[in-house]
C-alpha positions in Angstrom: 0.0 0.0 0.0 1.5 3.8 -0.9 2.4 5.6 2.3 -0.3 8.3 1.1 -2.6 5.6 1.3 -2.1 5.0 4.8 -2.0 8.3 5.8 -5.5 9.1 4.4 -6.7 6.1 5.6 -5.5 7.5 9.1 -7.2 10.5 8.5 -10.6 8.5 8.2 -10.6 7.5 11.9 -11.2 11.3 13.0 -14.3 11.8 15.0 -15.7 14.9 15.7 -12.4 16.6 15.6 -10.4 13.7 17.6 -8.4 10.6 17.1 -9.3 7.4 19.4 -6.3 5.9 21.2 -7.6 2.6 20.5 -8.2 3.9 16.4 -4.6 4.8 16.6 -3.0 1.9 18.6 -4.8 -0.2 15.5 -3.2 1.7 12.4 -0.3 1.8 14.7 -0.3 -2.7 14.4 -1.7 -2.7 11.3 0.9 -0.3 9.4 4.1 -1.9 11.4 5.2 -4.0 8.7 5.3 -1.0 6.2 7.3 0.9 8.7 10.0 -1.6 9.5 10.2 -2.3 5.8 10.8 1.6 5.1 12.8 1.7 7.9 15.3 -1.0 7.3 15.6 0.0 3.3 16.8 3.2 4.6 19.4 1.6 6.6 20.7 -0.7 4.3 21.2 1.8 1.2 23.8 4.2 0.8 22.6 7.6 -0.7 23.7 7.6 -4.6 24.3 11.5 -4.3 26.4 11.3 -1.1 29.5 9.4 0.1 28.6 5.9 2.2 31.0 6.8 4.8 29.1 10.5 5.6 26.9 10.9 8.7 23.5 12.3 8.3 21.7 14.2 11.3 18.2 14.2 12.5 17.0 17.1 11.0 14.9 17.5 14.5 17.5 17.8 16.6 17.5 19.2 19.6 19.2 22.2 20.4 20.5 19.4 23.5 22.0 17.4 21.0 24.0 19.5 19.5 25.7 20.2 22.5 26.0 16.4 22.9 27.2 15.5 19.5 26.8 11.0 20.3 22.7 11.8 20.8 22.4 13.1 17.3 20.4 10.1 15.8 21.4 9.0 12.5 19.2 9.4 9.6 19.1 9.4 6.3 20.2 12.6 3.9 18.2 15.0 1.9 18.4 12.6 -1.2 16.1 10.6 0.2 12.4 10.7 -0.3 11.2 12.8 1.3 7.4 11.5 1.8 9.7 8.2 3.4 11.1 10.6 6.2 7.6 12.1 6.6 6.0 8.9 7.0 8.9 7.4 9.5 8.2 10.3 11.6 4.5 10.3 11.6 4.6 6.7 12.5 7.3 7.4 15.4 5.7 10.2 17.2 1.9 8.1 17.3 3.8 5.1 18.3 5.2 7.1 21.5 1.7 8.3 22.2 0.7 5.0 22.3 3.6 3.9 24.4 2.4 6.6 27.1 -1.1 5.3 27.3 0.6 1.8 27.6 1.2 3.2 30.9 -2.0 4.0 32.2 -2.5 1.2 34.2 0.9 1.9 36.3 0.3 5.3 36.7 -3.3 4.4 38.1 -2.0 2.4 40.4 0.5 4.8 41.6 -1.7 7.7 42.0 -4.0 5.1 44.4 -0.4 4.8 46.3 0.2 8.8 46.0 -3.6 9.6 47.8 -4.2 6.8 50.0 -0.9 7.6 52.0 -0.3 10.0 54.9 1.3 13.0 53.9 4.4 11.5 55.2 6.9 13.6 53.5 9.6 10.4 53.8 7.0 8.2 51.9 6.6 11.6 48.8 10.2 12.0 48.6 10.5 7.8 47.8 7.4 8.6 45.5 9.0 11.3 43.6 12.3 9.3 42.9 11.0 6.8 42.0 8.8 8.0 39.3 11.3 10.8 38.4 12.4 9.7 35.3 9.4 8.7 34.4 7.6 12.2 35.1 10.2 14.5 34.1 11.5 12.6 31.0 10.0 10.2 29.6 6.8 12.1 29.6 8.6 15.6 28.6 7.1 15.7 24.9 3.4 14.8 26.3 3.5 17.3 29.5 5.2 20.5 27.8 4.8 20.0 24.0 1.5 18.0 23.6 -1.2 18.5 26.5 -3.1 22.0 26.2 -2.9 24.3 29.3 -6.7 23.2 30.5 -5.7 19.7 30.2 -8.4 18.6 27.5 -6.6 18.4 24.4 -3.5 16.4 23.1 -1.9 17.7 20.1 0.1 15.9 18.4 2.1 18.3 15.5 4.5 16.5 12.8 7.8 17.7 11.3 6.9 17.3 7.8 2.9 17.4 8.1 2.9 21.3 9.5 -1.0 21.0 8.3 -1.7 18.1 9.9 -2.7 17.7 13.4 -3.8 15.0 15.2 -6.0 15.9 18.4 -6.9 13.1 21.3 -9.2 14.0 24.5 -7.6 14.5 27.3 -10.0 12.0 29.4 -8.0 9.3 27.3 -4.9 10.2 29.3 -6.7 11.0 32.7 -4.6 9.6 35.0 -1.7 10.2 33.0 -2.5 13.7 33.3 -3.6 13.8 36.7 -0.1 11.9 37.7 1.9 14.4 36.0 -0.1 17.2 37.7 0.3 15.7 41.5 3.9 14.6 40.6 4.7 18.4 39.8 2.9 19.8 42.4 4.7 17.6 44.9 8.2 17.8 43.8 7.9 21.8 43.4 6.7 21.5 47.0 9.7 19.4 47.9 12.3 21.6 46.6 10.9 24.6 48.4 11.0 22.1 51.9 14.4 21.4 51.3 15.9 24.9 51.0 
């Protein structure tokens, strides 16, 4: 199937403005093998335009990776297709999305640890390391890039679809977004105990 194929036939699952998780997490399995196809072409060919031996840079990097040169991820040139790039990223950035609601169910369960305890502050400092990582980097794209400011919307915006967004209800990620919420409130509140 043509990648613009898929992509329309992503578009069809909008309803009323939004995109189901569950809609997405299906295109997501069903799609896979063209993705890993596309993806492992691009690694196994040399650009005819360019020398094998060059290294090509995500054209998305980060101003963080450019001060840490090994993080650049390798790509694929400007010779390439660029409808192929498109689509790789398209596919990457839903995938994560779905790999955040993939974590519902742990961050349900950890908010029912977070409000049945005491407010033991021994018990919220354990709390906050432990979910850290989780809170302030794994979920740094969905809390400061993606989620809306009232907490309703998740937008999803692509590097080469500038017209395209993809918008999921908030009450998808609801404890998701509650967890990040508590988790920020509480660490703020920690740092401002310890000085």
């Amino acid at each position: 199937m043509a990648l613009s194929n898929l992509i329309a036939d992503f578009k069809t699952l909008e309803k009323d403005g939004f995109y189901p998780v569950a809609d997405i997490e299906q295109w997501i399995q069903k799609t896979r093998p063209v993705y890993l196809k596309l993806r492992k072409d691009i690694q196994d060919q040399h650009c005819p335009i360019c020398k094998p031996s060059e290294t090509y840079l995500n054209p998305g990097a980060t101003k963080s990776s450019e001060q840490n040169p090994q993080k650049f991820e390798k790509r694929f040139c400007s010779h390439w297709n660029i409808y192929e790039e498109a689509f790789l990223d398209f596919y990457e950035v839903l995938a994560k999305l779905i790999g955040y609601h993939q974590k519902e169910t742990y961050i349900q369960n950890e908010l029912k640890f977070i409000e049945d305890i005491d407010k033991n502050s021994a018990v919220i400092i354990g709390w906050l390391k432990k979910n850290e990582k989780l809170a302030l980097e794994e979920f740094d794209a969905f809390w400061c890039e993606w989620l809306d400011e009232n907490f309703e919307t998740i937008s999803l915006s692509f590097l080469h679809f500038k017209e395209f967004n993809v918008a999921i209800k908030g009450e998808e990620f609801k404890n998701t977004i509650k967890f990040l919420s508590t988790f920020d409130k509480l660490y703020w509140e920690s740092i401002l105990v310890d000085k």
